[in-house]
N, C-alpha and C positions, 0 to 999 in steps of 0.2 A: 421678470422672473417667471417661470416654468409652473405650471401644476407639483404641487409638493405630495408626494407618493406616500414617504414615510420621513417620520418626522419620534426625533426622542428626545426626551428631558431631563436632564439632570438625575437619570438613571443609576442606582447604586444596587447589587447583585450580591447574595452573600451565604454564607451557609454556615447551621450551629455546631459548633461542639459539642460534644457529649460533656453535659452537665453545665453548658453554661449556656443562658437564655439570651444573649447578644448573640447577635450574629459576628462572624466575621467576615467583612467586606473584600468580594475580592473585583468587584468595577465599581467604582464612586464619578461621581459628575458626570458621565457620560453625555454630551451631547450629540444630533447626527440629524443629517437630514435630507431628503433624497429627492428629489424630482423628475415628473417620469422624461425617461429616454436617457437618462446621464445615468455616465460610468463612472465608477468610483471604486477605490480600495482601501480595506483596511489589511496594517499590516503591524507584525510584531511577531517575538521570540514566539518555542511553544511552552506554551502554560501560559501566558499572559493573559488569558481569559477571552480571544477572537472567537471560538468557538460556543464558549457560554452566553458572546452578547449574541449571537445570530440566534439564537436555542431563546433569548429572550426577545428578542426583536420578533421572532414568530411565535411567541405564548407555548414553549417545550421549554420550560427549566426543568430538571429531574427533581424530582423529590426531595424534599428538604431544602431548597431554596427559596428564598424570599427577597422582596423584590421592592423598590421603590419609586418614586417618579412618574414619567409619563412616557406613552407610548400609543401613537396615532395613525392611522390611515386613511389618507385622503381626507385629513379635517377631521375623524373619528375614534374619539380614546377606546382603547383598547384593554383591556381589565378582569374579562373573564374568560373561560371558555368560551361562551356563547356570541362573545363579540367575536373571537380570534378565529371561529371553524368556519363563515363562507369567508374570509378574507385569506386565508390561508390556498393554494393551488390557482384559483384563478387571480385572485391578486397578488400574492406574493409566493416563492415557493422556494424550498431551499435541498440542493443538491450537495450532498456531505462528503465529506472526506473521504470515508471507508462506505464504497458502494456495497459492503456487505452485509452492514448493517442495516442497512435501507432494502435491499433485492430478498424476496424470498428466497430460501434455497431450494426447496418442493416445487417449485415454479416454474416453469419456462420460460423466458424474455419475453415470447410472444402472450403467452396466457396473463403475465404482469400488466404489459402495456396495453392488451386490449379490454381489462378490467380499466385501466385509469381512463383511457377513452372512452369506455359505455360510462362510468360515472362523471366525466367533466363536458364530454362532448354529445353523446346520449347514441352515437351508432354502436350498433353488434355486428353478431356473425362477417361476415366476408368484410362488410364496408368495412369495420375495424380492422383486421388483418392488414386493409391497402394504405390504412391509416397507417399504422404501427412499421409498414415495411416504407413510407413515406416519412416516417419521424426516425429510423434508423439513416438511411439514406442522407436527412438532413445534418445530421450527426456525423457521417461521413467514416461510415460503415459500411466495409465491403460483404456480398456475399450475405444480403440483410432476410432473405428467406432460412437460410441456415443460421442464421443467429436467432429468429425466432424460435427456433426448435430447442436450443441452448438452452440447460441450465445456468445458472452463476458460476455456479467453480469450474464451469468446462470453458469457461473464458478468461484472456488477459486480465489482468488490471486495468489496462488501458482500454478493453474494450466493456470490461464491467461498467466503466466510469463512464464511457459515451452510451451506452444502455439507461444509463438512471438518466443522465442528462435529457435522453430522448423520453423518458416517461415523465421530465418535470416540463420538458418544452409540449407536452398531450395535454397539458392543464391550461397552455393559455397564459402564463403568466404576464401582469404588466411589470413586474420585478422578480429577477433569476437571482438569489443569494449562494454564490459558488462558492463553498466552504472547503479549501485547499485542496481542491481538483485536483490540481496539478501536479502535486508535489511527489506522487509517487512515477513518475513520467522522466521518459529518458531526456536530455536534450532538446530532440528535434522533436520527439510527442507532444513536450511541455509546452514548448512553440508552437503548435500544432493545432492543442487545443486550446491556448490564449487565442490565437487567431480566430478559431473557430468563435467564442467566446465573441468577440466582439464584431463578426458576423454576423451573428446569430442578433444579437442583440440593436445593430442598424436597421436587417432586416425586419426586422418583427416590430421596430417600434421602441424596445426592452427594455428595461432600467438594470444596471448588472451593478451589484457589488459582489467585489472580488475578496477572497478573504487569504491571506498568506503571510508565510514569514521569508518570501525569496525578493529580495530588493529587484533582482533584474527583473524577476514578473512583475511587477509590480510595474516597471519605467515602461514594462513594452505595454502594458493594460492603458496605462496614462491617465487620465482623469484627477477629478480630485485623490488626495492620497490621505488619510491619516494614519498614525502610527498610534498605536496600544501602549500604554508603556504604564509599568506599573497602578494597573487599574485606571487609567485614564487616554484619554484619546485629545493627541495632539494633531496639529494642521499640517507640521513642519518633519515631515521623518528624517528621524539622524540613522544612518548608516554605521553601524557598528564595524569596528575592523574585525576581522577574520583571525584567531590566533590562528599562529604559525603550528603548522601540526608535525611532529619528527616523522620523520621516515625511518623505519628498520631496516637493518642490515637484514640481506636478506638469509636466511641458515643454510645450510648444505642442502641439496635434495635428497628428500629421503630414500632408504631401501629399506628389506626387511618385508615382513609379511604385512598387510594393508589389513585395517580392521574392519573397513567395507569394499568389496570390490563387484563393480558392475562393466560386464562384455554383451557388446553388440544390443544395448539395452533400445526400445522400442515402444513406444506407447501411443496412443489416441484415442480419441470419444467415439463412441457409435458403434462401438470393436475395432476399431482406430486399424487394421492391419490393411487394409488397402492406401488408406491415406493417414500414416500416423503424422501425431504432432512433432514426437523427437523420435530418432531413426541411427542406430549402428552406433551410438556412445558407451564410449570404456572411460571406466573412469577410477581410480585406487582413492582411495581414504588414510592417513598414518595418524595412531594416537598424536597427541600434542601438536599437531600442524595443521597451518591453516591456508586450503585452496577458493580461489576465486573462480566464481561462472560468470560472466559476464557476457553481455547479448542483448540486443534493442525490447522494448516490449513487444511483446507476443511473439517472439523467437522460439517459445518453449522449454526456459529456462524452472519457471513453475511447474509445467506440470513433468519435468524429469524431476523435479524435487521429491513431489507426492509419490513417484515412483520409489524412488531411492526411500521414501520414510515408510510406504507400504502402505498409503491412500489408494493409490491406484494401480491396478493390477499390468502390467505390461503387457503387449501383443506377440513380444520375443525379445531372446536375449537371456543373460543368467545374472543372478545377486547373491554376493555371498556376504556372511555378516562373521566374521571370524574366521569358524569352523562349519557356519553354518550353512544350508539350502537354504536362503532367505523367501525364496517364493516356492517352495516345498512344503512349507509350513503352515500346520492347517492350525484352530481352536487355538488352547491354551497356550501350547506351545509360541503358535504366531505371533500372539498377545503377549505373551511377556518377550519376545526377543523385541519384538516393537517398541518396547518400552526403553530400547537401547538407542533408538536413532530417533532423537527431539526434534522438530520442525518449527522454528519459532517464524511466524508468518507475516507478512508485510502490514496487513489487519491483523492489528491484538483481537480486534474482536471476533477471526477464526478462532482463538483457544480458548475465550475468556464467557463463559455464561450471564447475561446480564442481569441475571436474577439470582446470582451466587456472588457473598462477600467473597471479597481476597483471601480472608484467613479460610475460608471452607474450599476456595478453588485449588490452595498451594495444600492444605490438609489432604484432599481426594488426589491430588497429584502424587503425595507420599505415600501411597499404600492404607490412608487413611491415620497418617499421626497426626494431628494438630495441633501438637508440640513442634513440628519444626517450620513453624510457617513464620517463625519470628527469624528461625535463623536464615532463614532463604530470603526474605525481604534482607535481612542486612548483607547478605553478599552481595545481592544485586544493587545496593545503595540506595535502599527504601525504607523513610522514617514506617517504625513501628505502628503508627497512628494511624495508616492507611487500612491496613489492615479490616477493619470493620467495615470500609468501606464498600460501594459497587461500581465497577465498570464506569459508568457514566458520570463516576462523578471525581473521576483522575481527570489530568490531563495525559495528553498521545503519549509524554515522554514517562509516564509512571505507566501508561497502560503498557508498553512495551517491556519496561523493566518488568512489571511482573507477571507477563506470558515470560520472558524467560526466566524469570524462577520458578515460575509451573512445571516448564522445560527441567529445570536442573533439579525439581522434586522427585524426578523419575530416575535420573543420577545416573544419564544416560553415556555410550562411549562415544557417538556420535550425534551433533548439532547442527543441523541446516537452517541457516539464516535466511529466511527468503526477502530479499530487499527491506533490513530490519532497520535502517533509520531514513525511510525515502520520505516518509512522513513528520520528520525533524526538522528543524533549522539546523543552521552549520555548528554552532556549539553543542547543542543536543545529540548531534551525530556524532562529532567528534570521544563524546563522554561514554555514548553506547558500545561506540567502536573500543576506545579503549577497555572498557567494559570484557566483551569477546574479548580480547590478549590477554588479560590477566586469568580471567576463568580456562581460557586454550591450555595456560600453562602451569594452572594452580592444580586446576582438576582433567589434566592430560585429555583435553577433548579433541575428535578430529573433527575439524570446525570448516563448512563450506558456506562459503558467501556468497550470495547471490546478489547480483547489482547491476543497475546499467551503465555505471559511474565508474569507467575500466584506472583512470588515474586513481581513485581511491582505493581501488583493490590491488592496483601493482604497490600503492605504499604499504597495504595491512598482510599481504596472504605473499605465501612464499613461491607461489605458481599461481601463473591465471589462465581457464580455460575461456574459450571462442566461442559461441552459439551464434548460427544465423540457421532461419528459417529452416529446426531440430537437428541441425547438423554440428556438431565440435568442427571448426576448422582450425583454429591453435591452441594448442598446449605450450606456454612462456614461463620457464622461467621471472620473476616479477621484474628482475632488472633487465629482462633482454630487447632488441630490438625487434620489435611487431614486425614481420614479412606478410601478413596477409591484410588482400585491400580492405575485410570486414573489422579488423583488428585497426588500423590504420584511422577507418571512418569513426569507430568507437571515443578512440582516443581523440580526436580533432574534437567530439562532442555532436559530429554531423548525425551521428548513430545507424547511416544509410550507404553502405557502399558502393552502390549504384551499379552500372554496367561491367565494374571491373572485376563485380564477384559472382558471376554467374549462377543461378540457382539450381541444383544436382535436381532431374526429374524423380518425379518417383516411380520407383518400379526398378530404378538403375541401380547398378553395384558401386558401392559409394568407391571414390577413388582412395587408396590407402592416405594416413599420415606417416607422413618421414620424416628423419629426425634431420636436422639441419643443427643441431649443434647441442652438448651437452642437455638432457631433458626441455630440447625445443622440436617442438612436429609442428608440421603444415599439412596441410590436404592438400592433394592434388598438383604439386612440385613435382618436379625431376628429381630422384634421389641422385 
């Protein structure tokens, strides 16, 4: 037997009701125990508490949680703050879910990770810099002097998440606790950085536990496995079946005037107009109908969103919101037509303040009534109770439910979904998705879904658009057959179309799309 790294006891996790002095337990018996350099995973649904034992396995329960048992490192109970702060980055360190929670936004990548280097490792000035472009690098980040200069939202998901990763691998750790990395990753990403993951981790010596609710991550990770399951942690994971999920007929395409429409629309960071991110997108909006965007990560399907919702300012191109000049609009004006296109965002915790209950975030969402924040929790399928609640102490699938009721406090005519259940298990997603249809067609939203998961957006949206590196190359119909190689790669799940989709330079005149058959365009085809 191996050196025992981390080691738990009969662990029970819980939290009070209002007015009642028992806790309720939501992890009982937990046992766990880790030895360095071995891999392991824990796995289960979301809300089954994965998240809350990692949050206790490192001394971050939130407020109002209390705790039982034991919990050791390297032979050393662990019990207060003052045991838990130096074992914490050089001994163990934990890499979360929502890099944006963790990433300053005021920050730069680089000014982040050369602060975690002067404090774990003791260089500054330059030495740090070679550090931090050597710990991007190891991450396997292109173009790592430019992503120092990077804020957090001027980057993917994907590449926020190999950012943090690179500032817990600056600390040295003998145990990486990866807290569903992956989950918001296309495909071949999620693959990508599994692999990475357990390079990293040969490499260095590591001890990884892996934390998720994706069975197949889980077989390619390997190691030991246990499975979460109603507050307790088994040896043996049972694989749950997948219900059958209907597919919709799909409706006519629409005509009629579009209640958002975006030509030849243009964006990127820095002033983005020499090299934008997304480049020459049209795109129409119709109440009650729901379109799909679909595109690998870091394609640019984000930040055309921020554009379309009026985060970010475009380099060219026009936006119209009705009747309106959408980028015409200065002050008040701007401000309340904004309040017409919702961006519910892949992190709940882009909308959700971590120092505001539920009822005062859906409150300030309506204009300030906090009268209706019971009725918007119950559309969205949120017990009342939450309400009092903060942030941290939902789990993913209520934190999402109620960014989008934040979203529908503003009772807006358009909703962009930026990758809004990539952070779910398959049940959870299924229930969110359903979720969208019902509200698309209750309260006539023109509803855009952003996904890397092109099979699930040809069953939910009535069209689906193409994104490869800022470029639309299809416009489909949802039943139609894919003609382009990047479309093609999506759906196989490769997410990489390789040599067969050549990449438009920039500075070129994009080649036109053509319609190849009722509401289907390609780029770059022979008409």
């Amino acid at each position: 037997m191996g050196e025992v790294l981390l080691e738990v006891g009969n662990l029970e996790v819980g939290f009070h009701r209002t007015g009642d002095p028992v806790a309720e337990p939501v992890l009982a018996g937990v046992d766990l125990a880790l030895e360095a350099g071995e891999t392991a995973v824990v796995i289960g649904s979301s809300g089954a508490g994965k998240s809350l034992l990692m949050r206790a396995v490192m001394g971050l329960l939130p407020a109002g949680a209390v705790w039982s048992g034991s919990i050791a490192w390297m032979g050393r109970s662990l019990r207060s703050e003052r045991d838990w702060r130096p074992v914490r980055g050089g001994g163990m360190t934990l890499v979360l879910q929502e890099p944006l929670a963790a990433l300053n936004p005021v920050r730069t990548i680089g000014g982040q990770l050369t602060e975690i280097i002067r404090r774990h490792r003791g260089p500054a000035g330059a030495e740090a810099v070679r550090q931090a472009i050597g710990l991007l690098e190891e991450v396997k980040l292109e173009d790592p002097q430019r992503i120092l200069r990077r804020f957090p939202h001027q980057l993917s998901g994907g590449m926020r998440q190999r950012a943090l990763l690179a500032g817990a691998l600056a600390c040295d750790p003998r145990l990486l606790i990866a807290d569903e990395i992956t989950s918001a990753q296309d495909a071949m990403n999620r693959d990508a950085l599994a692999d990475l993951l357990l390079d990293l981790g040969r490499r260095r010596a590591m001890a990884l536990l892996v934390v998720t609710h994706q069975d197949d991550l889980a077989a390619r990770i390997g190691g030991r496995t246990w499975r979460l399951q109603g507050g307790r942690l088994h040896d043996e994971p049972a694989r749950p079946p997948r219900p059958e999920v209907a597919v919709r007929e799909a409706p006519p395409l629409r005509t009629g005037a579009p209640v958002l429409s975006a030509r030849g629309l243009a964006a990127g960071y820095d002033g983005g107009a020499d090299r934008p991110v997304v480049r020459g997108v049209d795109l129409d909006l119709w109440r009650g109908s729901a379109t799909g965007l679909a595109g690998k990560s870091g394609c640019g399907k984000s930040t055309f969103a921020r554009c379309l919702a009026g985060h970010l300012d475009p380099c060219a191109g026009t936006l119209r919101l009705g009747d309106l000049d959408f980028l015409e609009l200065r002050g008040r004006e701007f401000r309340s037509a904004r309040r017409s296109i919702q961006m519910l965002f892949q992190d709940p915790g882009d909308s959700l303040n971590p120092r505001q209950t539920v009822a005062d975030a859906l409150a300030e969402a309506a204009g300030g009534d906090p009268g209706k924040a019971a009725a918007l929790l119950d559309e969205v399928g949120v017990d009342a109770a939450v309400a009092g609640r903060f942030p941290h102490a939902m789990s993913g699938g209520q934190r999402q439910r109620v960014a989008l009721a934040r979203c529908l406090g503003a009772d807006p005519m358009v909703l962009i979904a930026d990758e809004p259940t990539s952070q779910l298990d398959r049940p959870g997603e299924d229930r969110i998705l359903d979720l969208l249809a019902r509200l698309q067609e209750t309260r006539g939203l023109a509803l855009l879904v952003i996904s890397h998961d092109l099979g699930m957006l040809r069953r939910r949206c009535e069209r689906v658009l193409i994104m490869d590196d800022g470029v639309l190359l299809e416009i489909l119909p949802a039943h139609a057959r894919p003609l382009h190689p990047a479309t093609a790669a999506l759906l196989s799940g490769e997410g990489d179309p390789g040599d067969e989709s050549p990449k438009i330079p920039y500075g070129n005149e994009l080649p036109p799309l053509v319609e190849v058959g009722r509401g289907h365009f390609v780029r770059g085809v022979e008409a």
